[in-house]
LUMBADREN-126737 format. One record per residue (C-alpha): residue in three letters; x, y, z. Coordinates in steps of 0.25 Angstrom, whole numbers, m for minus. Example, Ala and Ser with C-alpha at 12.3 -4.5 7.8 and 13.67 -1.06 7.14 Angstrom:
2
r aa->ALA	u->49	v->m18	w->31
r aa->SER	u->55	v->m4	w->29
***
This chain:
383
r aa->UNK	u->m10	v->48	w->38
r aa->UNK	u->m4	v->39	w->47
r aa->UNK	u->m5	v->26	w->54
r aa->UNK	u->m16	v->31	w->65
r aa->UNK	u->m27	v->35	w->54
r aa->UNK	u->m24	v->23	w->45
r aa->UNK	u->m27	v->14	w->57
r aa->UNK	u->m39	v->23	w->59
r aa->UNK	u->m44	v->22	w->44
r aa->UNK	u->m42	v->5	w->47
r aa->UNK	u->m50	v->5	w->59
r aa->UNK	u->m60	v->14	w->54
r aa->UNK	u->m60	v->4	w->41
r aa->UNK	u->m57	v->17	w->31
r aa->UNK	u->m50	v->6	w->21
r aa->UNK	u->m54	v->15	w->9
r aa->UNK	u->m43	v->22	w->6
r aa->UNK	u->m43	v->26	w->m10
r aa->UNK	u->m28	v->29	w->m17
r aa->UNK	u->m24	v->38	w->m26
r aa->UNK	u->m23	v->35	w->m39
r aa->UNK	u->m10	v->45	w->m39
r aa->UNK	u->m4	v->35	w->m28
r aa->UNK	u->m7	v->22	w->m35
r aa->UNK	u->m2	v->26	w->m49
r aa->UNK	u->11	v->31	w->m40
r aa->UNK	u->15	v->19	w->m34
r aa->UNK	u->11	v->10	w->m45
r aa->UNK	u->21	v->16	w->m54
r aa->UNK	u->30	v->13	w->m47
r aa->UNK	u->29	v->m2	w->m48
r aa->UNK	u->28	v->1	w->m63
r aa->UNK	u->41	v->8	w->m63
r aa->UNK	u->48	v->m4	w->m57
r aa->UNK	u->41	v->m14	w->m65
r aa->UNK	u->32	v->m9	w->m77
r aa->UNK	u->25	v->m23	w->m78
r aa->UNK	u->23	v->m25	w->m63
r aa->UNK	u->6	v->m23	w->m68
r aa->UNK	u->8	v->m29	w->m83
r aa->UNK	u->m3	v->m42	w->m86
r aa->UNK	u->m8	v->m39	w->m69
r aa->UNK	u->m21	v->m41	w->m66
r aa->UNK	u->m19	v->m29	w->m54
r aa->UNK	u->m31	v->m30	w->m44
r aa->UNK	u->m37	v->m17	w->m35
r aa->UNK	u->m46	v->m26	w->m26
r aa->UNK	u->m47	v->m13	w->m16
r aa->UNK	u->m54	v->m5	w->m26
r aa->UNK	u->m68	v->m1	w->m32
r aa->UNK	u->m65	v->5	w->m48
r aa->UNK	u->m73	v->16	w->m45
r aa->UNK	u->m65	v->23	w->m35
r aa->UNK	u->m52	v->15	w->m36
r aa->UNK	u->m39	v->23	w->m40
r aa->UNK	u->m30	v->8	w->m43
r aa->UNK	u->m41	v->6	w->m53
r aa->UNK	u->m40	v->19	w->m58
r aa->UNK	u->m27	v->17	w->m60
r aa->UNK	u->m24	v->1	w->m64
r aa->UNK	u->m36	v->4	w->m75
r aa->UNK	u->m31	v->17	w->m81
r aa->UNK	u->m16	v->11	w->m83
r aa->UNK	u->m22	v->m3	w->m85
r aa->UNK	u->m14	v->m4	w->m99
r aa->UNK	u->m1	v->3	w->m94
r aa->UNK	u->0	v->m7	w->m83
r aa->UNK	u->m2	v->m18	w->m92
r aa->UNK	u->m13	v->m25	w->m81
r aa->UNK	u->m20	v->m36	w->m86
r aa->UNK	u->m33	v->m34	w->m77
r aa->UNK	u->m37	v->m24	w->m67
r aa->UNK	u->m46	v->m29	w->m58
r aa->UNK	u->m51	v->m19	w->m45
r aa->UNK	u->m61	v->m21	w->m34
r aa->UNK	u->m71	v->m15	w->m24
r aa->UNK	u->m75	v->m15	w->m10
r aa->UNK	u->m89	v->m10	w->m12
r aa->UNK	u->m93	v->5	w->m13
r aa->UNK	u->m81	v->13	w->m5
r aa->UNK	u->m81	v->27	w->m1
r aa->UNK	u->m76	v->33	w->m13
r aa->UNK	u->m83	v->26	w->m26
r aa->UNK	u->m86	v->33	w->m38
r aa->UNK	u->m78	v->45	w->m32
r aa->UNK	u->m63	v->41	w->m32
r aa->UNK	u->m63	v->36	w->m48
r aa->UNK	u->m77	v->38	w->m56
r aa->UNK	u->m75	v->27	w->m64
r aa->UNK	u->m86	v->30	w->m72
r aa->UNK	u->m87	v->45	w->m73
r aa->UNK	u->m101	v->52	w->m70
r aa->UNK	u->m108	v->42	w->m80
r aa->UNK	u->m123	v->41	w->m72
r aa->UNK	u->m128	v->29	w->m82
r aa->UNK	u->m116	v->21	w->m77
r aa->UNK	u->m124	v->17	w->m63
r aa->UNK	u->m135	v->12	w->m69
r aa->UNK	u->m125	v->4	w->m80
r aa->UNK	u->m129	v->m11	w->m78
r aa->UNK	u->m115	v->m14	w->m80
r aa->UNK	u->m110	v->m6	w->m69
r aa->UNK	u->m110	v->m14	w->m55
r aa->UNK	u->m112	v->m6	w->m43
r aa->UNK	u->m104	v->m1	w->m35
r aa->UNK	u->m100	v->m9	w->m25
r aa->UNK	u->m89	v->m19	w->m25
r aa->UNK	u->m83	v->m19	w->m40
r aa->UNK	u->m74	v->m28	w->m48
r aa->UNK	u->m68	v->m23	w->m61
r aa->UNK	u->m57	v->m30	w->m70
r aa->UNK	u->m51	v->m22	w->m80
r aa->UNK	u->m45	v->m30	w->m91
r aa->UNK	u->m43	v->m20	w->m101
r aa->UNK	u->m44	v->m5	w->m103
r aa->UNK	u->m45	v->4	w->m117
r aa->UNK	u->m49	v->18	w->m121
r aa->UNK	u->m62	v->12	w->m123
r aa->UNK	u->m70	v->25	w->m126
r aa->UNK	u->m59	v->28	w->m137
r aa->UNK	u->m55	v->42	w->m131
r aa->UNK	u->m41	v->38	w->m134
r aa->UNK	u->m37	v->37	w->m120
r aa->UNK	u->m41	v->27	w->m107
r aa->UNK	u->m47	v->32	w->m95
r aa->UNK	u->m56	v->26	w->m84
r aa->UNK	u->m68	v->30	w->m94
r aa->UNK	u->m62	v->19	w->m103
r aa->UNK	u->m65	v->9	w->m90
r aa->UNK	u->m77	v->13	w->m87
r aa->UNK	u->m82	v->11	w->m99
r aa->UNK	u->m73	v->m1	w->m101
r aa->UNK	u->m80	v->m5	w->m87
r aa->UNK	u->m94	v->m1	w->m91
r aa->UNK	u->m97	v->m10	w->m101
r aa->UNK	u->m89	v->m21	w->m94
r aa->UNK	u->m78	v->m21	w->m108
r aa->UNK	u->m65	v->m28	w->m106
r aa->UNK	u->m67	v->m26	w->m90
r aa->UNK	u->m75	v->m32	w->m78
r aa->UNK	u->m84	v->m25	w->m71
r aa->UNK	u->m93	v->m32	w->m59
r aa->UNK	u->m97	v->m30	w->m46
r aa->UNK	u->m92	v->m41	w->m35
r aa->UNK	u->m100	v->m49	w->m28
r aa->UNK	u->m92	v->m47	w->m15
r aa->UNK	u->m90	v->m36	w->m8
r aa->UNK	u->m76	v->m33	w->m16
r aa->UNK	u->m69	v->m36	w->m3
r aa->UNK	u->m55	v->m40	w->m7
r aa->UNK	u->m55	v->m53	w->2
r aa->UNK	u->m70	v->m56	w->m6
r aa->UNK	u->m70	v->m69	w->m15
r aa->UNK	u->m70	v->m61	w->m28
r aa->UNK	u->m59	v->m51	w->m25
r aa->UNK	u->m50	v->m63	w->m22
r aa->UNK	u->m54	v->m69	w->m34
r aa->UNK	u->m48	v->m57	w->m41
r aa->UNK	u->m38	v->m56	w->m31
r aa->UNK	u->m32	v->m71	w->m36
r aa->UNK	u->m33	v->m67	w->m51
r aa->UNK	u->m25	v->m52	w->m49
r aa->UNK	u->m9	v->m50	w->m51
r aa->UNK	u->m9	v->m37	w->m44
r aa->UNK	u->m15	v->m31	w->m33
r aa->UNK	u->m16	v->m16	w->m30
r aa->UNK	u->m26	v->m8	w->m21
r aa->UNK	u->m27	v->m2	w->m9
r aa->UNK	u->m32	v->m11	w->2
r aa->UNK	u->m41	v->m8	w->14
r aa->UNK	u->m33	v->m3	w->24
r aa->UNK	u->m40	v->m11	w->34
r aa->UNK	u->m37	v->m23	w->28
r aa->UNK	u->m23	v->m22	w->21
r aa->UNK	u->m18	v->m34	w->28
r aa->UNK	u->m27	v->m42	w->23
r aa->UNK	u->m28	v->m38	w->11
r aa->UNK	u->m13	v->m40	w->8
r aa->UNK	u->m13	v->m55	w->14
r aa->UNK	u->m24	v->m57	w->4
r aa->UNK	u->m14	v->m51	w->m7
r aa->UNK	u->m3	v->m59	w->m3
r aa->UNK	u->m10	v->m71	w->2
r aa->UNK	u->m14	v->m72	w->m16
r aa->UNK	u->0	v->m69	w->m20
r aa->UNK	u->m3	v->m54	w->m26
r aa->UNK	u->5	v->m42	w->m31
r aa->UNK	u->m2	v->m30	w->m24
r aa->UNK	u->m1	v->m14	w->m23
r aa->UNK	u->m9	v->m10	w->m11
r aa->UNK	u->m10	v->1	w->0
r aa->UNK	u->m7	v->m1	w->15
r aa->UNK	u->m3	v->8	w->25
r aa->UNK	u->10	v->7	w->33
r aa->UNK	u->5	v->1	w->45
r aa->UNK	u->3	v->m11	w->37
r aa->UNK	u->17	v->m14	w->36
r aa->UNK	u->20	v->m20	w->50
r aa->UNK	u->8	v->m30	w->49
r aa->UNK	u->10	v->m46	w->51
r aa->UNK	u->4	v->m46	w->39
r aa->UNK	u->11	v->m36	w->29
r aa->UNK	u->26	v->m35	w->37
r aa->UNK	u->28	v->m51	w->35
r aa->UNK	u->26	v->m47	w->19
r aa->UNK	u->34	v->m35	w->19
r aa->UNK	u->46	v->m41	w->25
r aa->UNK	u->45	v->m54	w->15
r aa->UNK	u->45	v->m44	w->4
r aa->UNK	u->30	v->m50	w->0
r aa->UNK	u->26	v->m33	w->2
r aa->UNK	u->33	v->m20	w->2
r aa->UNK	u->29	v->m5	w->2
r aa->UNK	u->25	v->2	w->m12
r aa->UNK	u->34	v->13	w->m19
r aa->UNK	u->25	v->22	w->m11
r aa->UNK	u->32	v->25	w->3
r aa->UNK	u->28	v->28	w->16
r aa->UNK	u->32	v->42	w->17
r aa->UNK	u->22	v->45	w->4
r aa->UNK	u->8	v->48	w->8
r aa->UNK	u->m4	v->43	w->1
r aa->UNK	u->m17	v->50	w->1
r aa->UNK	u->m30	v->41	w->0
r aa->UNK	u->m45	v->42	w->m2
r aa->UNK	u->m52	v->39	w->12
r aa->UNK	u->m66	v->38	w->17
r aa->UNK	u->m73	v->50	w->19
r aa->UNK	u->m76	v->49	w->34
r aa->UNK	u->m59	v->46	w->36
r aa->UNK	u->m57	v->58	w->26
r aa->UNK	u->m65	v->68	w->34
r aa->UNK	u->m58	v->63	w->45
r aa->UNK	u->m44	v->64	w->42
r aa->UNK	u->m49	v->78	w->36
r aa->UNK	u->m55	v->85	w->47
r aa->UNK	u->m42	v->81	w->56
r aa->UNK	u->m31	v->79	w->47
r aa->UNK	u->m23	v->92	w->41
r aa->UNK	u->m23	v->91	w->26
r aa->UNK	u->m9	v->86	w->20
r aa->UNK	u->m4	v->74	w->24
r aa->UNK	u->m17	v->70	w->31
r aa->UNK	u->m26	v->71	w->19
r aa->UNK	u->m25	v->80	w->6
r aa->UNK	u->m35	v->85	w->m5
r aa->UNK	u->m33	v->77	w->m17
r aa->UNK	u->m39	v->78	w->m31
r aa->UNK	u->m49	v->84	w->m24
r aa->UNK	u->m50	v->73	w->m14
r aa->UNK	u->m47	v->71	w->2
r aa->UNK	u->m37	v->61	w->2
r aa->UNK	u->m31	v->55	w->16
r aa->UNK	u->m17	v->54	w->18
r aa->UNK	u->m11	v->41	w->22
r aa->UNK	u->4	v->41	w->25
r aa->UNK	u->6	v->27	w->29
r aa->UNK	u->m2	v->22	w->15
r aa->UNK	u->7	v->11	w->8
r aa->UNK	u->8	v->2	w->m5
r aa->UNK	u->10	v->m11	w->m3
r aa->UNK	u->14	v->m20	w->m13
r aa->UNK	u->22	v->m34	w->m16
r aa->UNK	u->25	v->m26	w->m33
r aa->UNK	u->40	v->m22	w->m34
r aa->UNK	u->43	v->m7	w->m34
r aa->UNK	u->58	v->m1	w->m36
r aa->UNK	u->56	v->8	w->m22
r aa->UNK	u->58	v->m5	w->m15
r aa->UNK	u->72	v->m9	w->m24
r aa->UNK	u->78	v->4	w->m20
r aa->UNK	u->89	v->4	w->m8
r aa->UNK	u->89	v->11	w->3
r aa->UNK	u->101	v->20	w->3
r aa->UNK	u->108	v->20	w->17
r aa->UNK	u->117	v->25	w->28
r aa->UNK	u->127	v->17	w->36
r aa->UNK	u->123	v->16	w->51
r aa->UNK	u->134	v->25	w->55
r aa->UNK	u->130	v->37	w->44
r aa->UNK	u->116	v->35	w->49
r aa->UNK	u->120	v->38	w->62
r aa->UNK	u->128	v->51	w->57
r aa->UNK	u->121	v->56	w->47
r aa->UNK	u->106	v->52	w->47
r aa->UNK	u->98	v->63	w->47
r aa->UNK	u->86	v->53	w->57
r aa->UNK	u->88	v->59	w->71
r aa->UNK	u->85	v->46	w->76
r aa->UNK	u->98	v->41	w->70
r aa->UNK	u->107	v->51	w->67
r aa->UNK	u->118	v->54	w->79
r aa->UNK	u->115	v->42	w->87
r aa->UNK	u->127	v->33	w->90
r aa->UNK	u->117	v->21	w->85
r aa->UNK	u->106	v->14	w->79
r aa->UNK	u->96	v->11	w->90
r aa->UNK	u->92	v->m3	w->94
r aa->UNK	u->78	v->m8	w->96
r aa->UNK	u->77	v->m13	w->113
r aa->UNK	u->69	v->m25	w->106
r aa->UNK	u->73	v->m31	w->95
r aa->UNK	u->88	v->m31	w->88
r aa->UNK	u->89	v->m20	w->77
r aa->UNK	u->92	v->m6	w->75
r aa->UNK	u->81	v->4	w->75
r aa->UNK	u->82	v->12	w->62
r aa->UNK	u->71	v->25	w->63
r aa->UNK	u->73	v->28	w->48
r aa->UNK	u->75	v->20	w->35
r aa->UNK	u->84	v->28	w->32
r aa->UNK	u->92	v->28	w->43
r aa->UNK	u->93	v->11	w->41
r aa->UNK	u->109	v->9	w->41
r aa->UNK	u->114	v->3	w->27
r aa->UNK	u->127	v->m4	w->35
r aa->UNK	u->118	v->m11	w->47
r aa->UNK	u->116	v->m25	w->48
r aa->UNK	u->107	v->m29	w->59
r aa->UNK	u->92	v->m27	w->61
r aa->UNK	u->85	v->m12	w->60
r aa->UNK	u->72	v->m9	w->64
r aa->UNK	u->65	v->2	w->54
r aa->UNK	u->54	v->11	w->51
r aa->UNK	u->43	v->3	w->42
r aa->UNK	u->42	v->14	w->32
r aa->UNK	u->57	v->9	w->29
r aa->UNK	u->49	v->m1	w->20
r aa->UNK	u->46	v->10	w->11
r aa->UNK	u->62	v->10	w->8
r aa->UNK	u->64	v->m5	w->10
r aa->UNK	u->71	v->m12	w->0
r aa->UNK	u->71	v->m29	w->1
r aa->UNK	u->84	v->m29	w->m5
r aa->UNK	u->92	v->m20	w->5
r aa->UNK	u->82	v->m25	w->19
r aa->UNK	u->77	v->m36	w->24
r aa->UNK	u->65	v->m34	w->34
r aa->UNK	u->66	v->m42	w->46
r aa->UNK	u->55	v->m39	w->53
r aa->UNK	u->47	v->m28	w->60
r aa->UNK	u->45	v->m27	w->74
r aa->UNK	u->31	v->m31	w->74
r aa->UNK	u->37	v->m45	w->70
r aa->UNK	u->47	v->m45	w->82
r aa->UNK	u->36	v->m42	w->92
r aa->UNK	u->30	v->m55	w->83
r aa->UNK	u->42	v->m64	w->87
r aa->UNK	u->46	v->m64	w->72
r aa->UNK	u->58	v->m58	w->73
r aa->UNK	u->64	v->m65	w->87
r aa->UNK	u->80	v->m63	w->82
r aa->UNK	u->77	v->m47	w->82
r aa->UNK	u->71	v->m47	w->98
r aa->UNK	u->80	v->m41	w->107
r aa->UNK	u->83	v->m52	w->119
r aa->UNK	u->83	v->m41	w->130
r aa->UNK	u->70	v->m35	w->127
r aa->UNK	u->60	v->m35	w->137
r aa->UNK	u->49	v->m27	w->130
r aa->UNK	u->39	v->m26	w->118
r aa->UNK	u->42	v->m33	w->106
r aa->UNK	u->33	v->m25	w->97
r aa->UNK	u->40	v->m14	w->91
r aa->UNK	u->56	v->m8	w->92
r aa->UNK	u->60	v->m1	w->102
r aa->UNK	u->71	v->9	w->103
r aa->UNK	u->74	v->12	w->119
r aa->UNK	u->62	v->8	w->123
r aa->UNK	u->54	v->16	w->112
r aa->UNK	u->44	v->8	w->105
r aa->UNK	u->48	v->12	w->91
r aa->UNK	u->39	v->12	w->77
r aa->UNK	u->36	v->0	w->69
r aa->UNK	u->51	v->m6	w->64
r aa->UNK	u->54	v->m15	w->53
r aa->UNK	u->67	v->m23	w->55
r aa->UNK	u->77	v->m24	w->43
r aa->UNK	u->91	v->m28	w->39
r aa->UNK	u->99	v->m26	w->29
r aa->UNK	u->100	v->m36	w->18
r aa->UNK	u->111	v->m42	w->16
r aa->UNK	u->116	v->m42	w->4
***
């Protein structure tokens, strides 16, 4: 799904987008691969997510011992479309709704502090939490006095106390929430969408190395849980396969431009990109918008090269090149420096990159008078 009906599930306010659990255990492994400790003694926070439906909880609980956290802690924004059906928590037990030590269901804050086979089966599973969970053993299980909101007083509260933050966010209000994340100095793991990147708010990050892309790439489509009245609507237009595809017995909408967001080290982001010099590029690139041309072209606006391709970026270049923003899913800090994007010319913050001869727009690059796609401007770094 592209940029046209993520800004449609923002207008509408569809912020509820539910993950796999396939695709956060994916990307998560990665990290651990890089750094097995990056989660060890953490208190890792999920302040997106309701325990009943959530897959991160699934997840950070049932390998709560193999990552070495030191708490768990997971919130709610009051009843969402899917409780009680994504993850039953608690089974089909009937007597658990008139438990007095089960709050309702509205917005919910558990802290998981440790986890055993409790039941004595000789294995652990979610039946070992809930039962863990029921009788409130080891574990803290309350409903919020707020609406679970994560700008609320209490989820700030357990914002301050947490190491690690991992979630998706509302799509709605990603800017937000990642100002929030980094305004309290946290780790995080989250979701976004590609559009995201040119923000004021996010690029500034990205090109001071304070955020970056996940392992997950751009080209990698991830299918999500959506509301109902979306579903069907995507359903009753979309062809399935990329649009949306039966999953576990479940519809699930596909989201091409869906993206981790993270500030937590991965080895994808240490790799090199492996290059052609200018001149084989122009010879021997199979991109038709390089290959046999006499040139790189030139932005009429703004002084760099215009580079359609990541990996038609010349390893032997020196000067400025203007490329596609999915080459963030290949950037590397120690081989680029990222100057800027266009958005920040059009912003004044880029004044040595304006082109003194140009009469017209400032917004984004053009190529013979073409207004081109979102660019980001890079340079090699020099070594």
């Amino acid at each position: 799904m592209g940029n046209k009906n993520l800004a449609k599930a923002k207008k509408e306010k569809y912020d509820e987008f539910y993950t796999q659990y396939s695709d956060i255990q994916k990307e998560i492994e990665a990290y651990l691969e890089f750094n097995p400790d990056v989660f060890r003694n953490k208190i890792v926070y999920c302040n997106c997510d309701d325990p009943y439906e959530s897959n991160f909880f699934r997840y950070f609980v049932l390998n709560f011992n193999k990552l070495g956290l030191k708490h768990l802690i997971t919130t709610s924004y009051k009843p969402s479309f899917v409780a009680n059906t994504q993850l039953k928590l608690f089974g089909d037990d009937k007597t658990l709704s008139k438990s007095k030590n089960r709050p309702k269901i509205t917005a919910n804050k558990f802290i998981i502090k440790k986890v055993h086979d409790i039941n004595k089966d000789g294995e652990f599973n979610l039946e070992d939490i809930a039962e863990q969970l029921k009788e409130n053993k080891d574990n803290e299980w309350t409903s919020l006095e707020e609406d679970g909101d994560f700008r609320s007083s209490e989820c700030i509260e357990l914002l301050k106390m947490s190491d690690i933050v991992v979630t998706n966010p509302p799509f709605s209000l990603f800017r937000e929430y990642v100002k929030q994340l980094i305004d309290y100095n946290k780790k995080f793991l989250i979701i976004g969408n590609l559009s995201s990147i040119t923000a004021k708010e996010i690029f500034p990050l990205i090109k001071n190395n304070k955020l970056w892309l996940g392992n997950k790439t751009s080209s990698q489509q991830m299918f999500l849980e959506a509301p109902k009245e979306y579903t069907e609507e995507v359903v009753s237009s979309k062809p399935q396969g990329m649009w949306w595809r039966i999953i576990n017995g479940k519809v699930l909408i596909g989201i091409h431009t869906a993206l981790w967001f993270t500030n937590l080290d991965h080895g994808r982001r240490h790799q090199p990109l492996p290059l052609m010099t200018m001149e084989e590029n122009l010879k021997y690139s199979k991109h038709k918008d390089i290959k046999g041309k006499k040139s790189y072209s030139k932005y009429g606006n703004y002084n760099a090269i215009e580079v359609p391709f990541t990996k038609a970026i010349p390893s032997d270049y020196t000067g400025v090149m203007g490329v596609p923003i999915s080459f963030l899913d290949k950037y590397n800090p120690e081989q680029f420096e990222i100057l800027g994007s266009d958005y920040n010319v059009k912003e004044g913050l880029l004044p040595r990159l304006v082109n003194p001869n140009w009469n017209g727009k400032l917004d984004r690059g053009y190529v013979d008078n073409k207004r081109i796609f979102a660019r980001i401007l890079i340079q090699h770094r020099k070594k």
